[in-house]
PAKETOR-126797 format. One record per residue: residue in three letters; z, x, y of N, C-alpha, C, O in turn. Coordinates in steps of 0.1 Angstrom, whole numbers, padded with zeros to 4 digits, always signed. Atoms other than C-alpha are relative to their C-alpha. Layout:
<rs>
+------+-------+-------+-------+-------+-------+-------+-------+-------+-------+-------+-------+-------+
: firo :  n.pz :  n.px :  n.py : ca.pz : ca.px : ca.py :  c.pz :  c.px :  c.py :  o.pz :  o.px :  o.py :
+------+-------+-------+-------+-------+-------+-------+-------+-------+-------+-------+-------+-------+
:  ALA :     Z :     X :     Y :     Z :     X :     Y :     Z :     X :     Y :     Z :     X :     Y :
...
+------+-------+-------+-------+-------+-------+-------+-------+-------+-------+-------+-------+-------+
</rs>
This chain:
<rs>
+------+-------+-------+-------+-------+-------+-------+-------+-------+-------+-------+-------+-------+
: firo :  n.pz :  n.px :  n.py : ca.pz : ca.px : ca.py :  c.pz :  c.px :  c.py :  o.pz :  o.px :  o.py :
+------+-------+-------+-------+-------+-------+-------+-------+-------+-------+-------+-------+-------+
:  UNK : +0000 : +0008 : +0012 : +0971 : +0351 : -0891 : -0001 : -0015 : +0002 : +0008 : -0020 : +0009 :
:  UNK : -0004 : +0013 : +0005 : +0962 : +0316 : -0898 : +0010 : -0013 : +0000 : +0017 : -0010 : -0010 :
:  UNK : -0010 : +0002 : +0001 : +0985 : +0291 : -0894 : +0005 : -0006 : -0017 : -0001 : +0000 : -0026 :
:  UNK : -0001 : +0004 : +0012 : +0999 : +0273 : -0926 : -0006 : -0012 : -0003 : -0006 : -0021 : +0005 :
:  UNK : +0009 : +0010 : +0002 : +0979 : +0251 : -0944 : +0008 : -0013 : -0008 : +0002 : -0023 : -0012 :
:  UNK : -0006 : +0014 : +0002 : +1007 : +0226 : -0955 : +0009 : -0005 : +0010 : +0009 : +0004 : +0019 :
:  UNK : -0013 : +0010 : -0003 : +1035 : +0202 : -0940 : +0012 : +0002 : -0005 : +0013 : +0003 : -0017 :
:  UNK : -0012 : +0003 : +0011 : +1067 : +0201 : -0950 : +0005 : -0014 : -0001 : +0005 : -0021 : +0008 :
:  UNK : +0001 : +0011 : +0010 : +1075 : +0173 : -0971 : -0010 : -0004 : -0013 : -0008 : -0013 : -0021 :
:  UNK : +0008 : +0002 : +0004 : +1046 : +0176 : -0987 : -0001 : +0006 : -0017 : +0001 : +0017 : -0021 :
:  UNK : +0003 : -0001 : +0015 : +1038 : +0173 : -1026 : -0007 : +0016 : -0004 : -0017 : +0018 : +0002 :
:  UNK : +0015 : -0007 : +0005 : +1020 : +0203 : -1043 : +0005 : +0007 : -0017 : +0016 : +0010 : -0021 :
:  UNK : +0001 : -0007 : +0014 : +1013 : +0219 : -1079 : +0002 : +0019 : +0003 : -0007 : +0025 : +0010 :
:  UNK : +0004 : -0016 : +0002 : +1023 : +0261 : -1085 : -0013 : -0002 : -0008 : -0017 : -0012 : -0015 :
:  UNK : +0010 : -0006 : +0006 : +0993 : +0277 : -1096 : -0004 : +0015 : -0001 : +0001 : +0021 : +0009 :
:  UNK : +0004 : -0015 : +0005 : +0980 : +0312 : -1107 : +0015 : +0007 : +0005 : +0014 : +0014 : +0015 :
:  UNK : -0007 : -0009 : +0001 : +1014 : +0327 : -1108 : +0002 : +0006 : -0010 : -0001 : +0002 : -0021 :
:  UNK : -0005 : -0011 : +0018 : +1026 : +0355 : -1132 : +0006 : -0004 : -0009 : +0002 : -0001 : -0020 :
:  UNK : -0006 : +0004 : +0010 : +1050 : +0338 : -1150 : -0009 : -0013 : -0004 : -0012 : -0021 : +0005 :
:  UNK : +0002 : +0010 : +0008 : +1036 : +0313 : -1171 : +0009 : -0015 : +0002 : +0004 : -0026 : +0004 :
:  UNK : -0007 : +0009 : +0000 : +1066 : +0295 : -1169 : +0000 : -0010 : +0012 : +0005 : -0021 : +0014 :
:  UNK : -0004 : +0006 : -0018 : +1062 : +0287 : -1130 : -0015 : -0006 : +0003 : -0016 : -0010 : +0015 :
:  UNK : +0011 : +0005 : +0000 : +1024 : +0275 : -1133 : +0003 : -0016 : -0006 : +0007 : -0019 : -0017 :
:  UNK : +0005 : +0011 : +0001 : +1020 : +0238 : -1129 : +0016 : -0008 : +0000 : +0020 : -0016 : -0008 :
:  UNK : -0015 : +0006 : -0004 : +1057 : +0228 : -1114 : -0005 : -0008 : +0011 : -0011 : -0003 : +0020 :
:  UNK : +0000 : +0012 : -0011 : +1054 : +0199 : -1093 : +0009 : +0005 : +0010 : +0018 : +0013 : +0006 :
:  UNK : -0008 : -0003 : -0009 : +1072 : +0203 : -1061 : +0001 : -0001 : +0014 : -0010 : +0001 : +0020 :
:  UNK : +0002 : +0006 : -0014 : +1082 : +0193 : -1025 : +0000 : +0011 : +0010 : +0006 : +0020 : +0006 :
:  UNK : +0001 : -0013 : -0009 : +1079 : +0218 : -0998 : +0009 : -0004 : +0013 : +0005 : -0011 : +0022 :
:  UNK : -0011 : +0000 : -0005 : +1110 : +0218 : -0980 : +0001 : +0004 : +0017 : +0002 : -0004 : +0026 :
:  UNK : -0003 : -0010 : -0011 : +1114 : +0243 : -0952 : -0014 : +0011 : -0002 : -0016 : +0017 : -0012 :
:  UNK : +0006 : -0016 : +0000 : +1086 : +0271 : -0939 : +0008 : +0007 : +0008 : +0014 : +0007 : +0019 :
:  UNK : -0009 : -0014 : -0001 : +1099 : +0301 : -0940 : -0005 : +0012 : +0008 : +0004 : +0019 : +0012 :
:  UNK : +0008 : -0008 : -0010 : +1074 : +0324 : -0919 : -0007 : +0006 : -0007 : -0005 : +0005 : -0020 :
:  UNK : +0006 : -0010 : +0008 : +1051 : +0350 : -0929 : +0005 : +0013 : -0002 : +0008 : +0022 : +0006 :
:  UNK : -0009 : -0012 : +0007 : +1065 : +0374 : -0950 : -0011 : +0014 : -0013 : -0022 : +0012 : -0016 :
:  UNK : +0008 : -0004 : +0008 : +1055 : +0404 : -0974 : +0006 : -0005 : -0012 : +0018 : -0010 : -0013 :
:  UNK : -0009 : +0008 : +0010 : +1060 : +0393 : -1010 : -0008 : +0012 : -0012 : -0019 : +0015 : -0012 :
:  UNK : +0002 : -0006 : +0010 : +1059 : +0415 : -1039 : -0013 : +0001 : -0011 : -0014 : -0009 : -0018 :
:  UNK : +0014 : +0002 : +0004 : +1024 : +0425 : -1055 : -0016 : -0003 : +0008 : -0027 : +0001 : +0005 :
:  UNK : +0004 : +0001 : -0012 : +1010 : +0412 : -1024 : -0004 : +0008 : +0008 : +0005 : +0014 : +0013 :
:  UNK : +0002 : -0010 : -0010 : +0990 : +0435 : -1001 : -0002 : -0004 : +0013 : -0001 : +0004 : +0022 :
:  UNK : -0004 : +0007 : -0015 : +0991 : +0411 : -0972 : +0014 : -0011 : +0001 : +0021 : -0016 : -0007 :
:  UNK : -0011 : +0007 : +0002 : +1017 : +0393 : -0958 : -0008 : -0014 : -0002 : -0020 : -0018 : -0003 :
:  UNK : +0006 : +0014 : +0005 : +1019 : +0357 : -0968 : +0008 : -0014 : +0005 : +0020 : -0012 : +0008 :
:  UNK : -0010 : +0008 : -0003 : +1031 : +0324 : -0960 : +0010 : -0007 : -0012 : +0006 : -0011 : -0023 :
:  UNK : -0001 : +0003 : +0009 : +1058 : +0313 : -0976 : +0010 : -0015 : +0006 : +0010 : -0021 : +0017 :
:  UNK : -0003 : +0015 : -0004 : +1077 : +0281 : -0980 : +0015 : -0002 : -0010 : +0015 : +0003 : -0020 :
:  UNK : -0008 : +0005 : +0011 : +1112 : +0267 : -0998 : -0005 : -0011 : -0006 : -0011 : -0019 : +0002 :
:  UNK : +0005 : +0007 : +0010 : +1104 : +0245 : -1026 : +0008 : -0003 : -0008 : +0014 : +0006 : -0014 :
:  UNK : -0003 : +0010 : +0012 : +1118 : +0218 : -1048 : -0006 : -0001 : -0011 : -0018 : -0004 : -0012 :
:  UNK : +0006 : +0005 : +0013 : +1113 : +0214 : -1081 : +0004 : -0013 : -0004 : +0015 : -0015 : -0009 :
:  UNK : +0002 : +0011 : +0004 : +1105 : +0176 : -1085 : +0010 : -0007 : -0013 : +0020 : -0015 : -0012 :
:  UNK : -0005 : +0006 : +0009 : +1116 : +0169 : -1117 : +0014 : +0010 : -0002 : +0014 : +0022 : +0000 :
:  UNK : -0012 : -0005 : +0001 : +1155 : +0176 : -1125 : +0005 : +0014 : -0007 : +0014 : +0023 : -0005 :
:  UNK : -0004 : -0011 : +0011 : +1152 : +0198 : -1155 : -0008 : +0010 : +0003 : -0007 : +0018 : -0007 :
:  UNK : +0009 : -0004 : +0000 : +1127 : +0216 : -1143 : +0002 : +0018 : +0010 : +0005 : +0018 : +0022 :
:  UNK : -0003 : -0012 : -0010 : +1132 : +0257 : -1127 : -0011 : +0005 : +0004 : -0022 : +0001 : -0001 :
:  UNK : +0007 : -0011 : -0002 : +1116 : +0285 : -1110 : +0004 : +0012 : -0008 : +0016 : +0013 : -0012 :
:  UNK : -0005 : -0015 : +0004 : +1117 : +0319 : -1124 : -0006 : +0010 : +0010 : -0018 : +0009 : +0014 :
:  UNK : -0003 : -0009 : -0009 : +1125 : +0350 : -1101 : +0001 : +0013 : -0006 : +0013 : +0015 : -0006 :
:  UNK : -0002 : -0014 : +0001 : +1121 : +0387 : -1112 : +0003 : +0011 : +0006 : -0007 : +0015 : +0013 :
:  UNK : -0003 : -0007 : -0008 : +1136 : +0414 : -1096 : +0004 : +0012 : -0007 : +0015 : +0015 : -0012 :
:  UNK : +0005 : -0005 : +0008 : +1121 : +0441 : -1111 : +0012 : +0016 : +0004 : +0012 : +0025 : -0005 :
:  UNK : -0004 : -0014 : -0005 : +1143 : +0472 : -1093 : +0016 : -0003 : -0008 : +0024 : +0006 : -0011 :
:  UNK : -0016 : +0002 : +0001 : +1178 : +0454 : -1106 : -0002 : -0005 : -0013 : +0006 : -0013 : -0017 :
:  UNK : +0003 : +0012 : +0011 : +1163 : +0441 : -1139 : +0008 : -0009 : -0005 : +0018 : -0009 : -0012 :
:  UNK : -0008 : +0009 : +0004 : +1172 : +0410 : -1139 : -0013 : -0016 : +0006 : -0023 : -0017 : +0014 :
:  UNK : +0014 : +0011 : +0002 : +1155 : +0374 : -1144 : +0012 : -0013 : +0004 : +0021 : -0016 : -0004 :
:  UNK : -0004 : +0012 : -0002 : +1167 : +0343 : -1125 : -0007 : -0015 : +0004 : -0019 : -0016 : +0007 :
:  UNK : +0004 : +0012 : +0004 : +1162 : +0309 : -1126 : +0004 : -0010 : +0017 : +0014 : -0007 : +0024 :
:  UNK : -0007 : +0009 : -0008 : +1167 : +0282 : -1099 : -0012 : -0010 : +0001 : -0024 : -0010 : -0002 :
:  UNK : +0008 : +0012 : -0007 : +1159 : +0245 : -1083 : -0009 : +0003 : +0008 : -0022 : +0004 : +0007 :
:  UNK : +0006 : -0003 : -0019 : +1153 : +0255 : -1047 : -0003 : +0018 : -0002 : +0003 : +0027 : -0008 :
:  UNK : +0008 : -0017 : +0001 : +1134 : +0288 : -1044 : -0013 : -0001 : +0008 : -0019 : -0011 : +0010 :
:  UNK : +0010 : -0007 : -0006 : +1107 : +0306 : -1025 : -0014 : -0001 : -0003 : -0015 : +0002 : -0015 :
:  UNK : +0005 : +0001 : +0008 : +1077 : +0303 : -1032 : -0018 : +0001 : +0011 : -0024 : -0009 : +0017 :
:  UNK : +0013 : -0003 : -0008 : +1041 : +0321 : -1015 : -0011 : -0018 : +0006 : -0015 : -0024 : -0004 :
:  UNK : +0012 : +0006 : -0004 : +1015 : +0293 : -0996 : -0013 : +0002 : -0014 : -0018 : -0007 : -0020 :
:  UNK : +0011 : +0001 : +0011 : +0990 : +0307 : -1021 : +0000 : +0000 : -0016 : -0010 : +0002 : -0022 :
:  UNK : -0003 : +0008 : +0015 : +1004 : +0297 : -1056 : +0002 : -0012 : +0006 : +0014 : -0012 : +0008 :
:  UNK : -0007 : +0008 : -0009 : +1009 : +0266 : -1037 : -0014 : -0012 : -0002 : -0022 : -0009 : +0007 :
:  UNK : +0010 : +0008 : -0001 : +0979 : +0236 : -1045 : +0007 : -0020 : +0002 : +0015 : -0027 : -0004 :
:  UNK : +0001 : +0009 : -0010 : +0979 : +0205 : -1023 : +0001 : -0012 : -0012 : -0009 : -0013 : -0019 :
:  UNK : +0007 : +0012 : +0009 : +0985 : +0170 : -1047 : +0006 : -0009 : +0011 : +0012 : -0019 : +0007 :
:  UNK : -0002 : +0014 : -0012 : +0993 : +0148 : -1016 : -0004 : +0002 : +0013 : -0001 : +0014 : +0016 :
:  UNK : +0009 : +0005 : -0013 : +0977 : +0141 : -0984 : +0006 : +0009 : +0010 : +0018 : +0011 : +0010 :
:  UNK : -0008 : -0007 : -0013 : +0986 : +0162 : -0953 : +0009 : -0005 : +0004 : +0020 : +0001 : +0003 :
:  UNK : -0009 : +0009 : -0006 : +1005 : +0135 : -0938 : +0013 : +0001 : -0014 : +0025 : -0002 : -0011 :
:  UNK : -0015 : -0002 : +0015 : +1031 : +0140 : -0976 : +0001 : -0016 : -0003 : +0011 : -0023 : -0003 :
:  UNK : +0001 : +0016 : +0008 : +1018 : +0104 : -0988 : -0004 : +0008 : -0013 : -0009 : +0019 : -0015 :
:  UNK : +0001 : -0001 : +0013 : +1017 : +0105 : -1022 : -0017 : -0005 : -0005 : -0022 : -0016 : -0007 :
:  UNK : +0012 : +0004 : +0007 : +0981 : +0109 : -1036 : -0006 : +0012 : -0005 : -0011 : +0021 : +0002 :
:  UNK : +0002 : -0010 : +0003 : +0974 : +0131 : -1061 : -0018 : +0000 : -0002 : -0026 : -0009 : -0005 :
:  UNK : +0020 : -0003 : -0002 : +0935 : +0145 : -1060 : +0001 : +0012 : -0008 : +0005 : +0024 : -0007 :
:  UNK : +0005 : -0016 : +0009 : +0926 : +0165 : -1088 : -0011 : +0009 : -0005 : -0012 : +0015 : -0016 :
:  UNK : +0012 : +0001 : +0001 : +0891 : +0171 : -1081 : +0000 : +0015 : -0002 : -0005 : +0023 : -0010 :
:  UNK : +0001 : -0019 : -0003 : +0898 : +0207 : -1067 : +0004 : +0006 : -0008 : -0003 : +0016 : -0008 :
:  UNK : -0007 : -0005 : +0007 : +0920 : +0219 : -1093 : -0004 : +0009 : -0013 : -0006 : +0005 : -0025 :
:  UNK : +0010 : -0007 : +0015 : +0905 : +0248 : -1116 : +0000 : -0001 : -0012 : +0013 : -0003 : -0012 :
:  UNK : -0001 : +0003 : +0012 : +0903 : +0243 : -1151 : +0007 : +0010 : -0007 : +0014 : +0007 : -0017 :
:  UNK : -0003 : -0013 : +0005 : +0910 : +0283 : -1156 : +0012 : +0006 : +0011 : +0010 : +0006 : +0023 :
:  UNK : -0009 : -0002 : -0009 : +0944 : +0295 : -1141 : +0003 : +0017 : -0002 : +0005 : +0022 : -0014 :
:  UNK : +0002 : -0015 : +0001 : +0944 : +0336 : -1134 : +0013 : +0006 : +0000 : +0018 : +0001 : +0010 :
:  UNK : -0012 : -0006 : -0003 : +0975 : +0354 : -1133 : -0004 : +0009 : +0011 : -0014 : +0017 : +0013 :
:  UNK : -0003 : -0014 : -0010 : +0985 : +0374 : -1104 : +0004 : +0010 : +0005 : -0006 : +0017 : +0007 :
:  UNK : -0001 : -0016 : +0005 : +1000 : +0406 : -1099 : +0016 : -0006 : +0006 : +0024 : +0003 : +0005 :
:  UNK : -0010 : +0001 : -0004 : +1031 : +0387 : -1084 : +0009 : -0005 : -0008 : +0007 : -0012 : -0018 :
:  UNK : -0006 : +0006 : +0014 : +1063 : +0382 : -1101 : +0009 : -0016 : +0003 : +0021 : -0016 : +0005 :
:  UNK : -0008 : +0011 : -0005 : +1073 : +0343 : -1094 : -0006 : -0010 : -0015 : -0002 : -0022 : -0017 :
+------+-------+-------+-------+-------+-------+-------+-------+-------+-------+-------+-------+-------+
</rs>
């Protein structure tokens, strides 16, 4: 596998996750976490702990075998919902060249 394609420290936007709610959270990338399997997922993936930037701001967590729906700051959160708005080095410079216009849901529940 690949190694990971961020830093920790480093800025980035969620993107194409399932929940709605969790698309387009700003956020610091804390700690990686290793490669793991992650629900919906048919490969493993990298994942990372994650800050939610702004105070008021959560993740949402489904845990579909115990139904039940939680919320938090700090949370988990796949490499590939994961888009880059600051420099490898985690300088602050948001580039929003790459950034799709059209955001897909995907089969994962974050």
């Amino acid at each position: 596998m690949r190694e990971p394609k961020f830093n920790q420290g480093e800025i980035a936007m969620t993107i194409k996750t399932r929940f709605r709610e969790n698309r387009g959270k700003i956020v610091r990338l804390h700690e990686y976490l290793g490669v793991h399997d992650w629900p919906g997922i048919c490969v493993t993936v990298h994942v990372w702990l994650v800050e939610c930037l702004c105070p008021e701001t959560k993740l949402y967590y489904h845990y579909p075998y115990h139904r039940d729906l939680k919320t938090a700051h700090f949370g988990q959160m796949p490499e590939c919902f994961l888009q880059r708005i600051s420099t490898p080095s985690g300088q602050g410079v948001l580039d929003l060249q790459g950034v799709e216009n059209r955001i897909f849901d995907s089969d994962v529940s974050v």
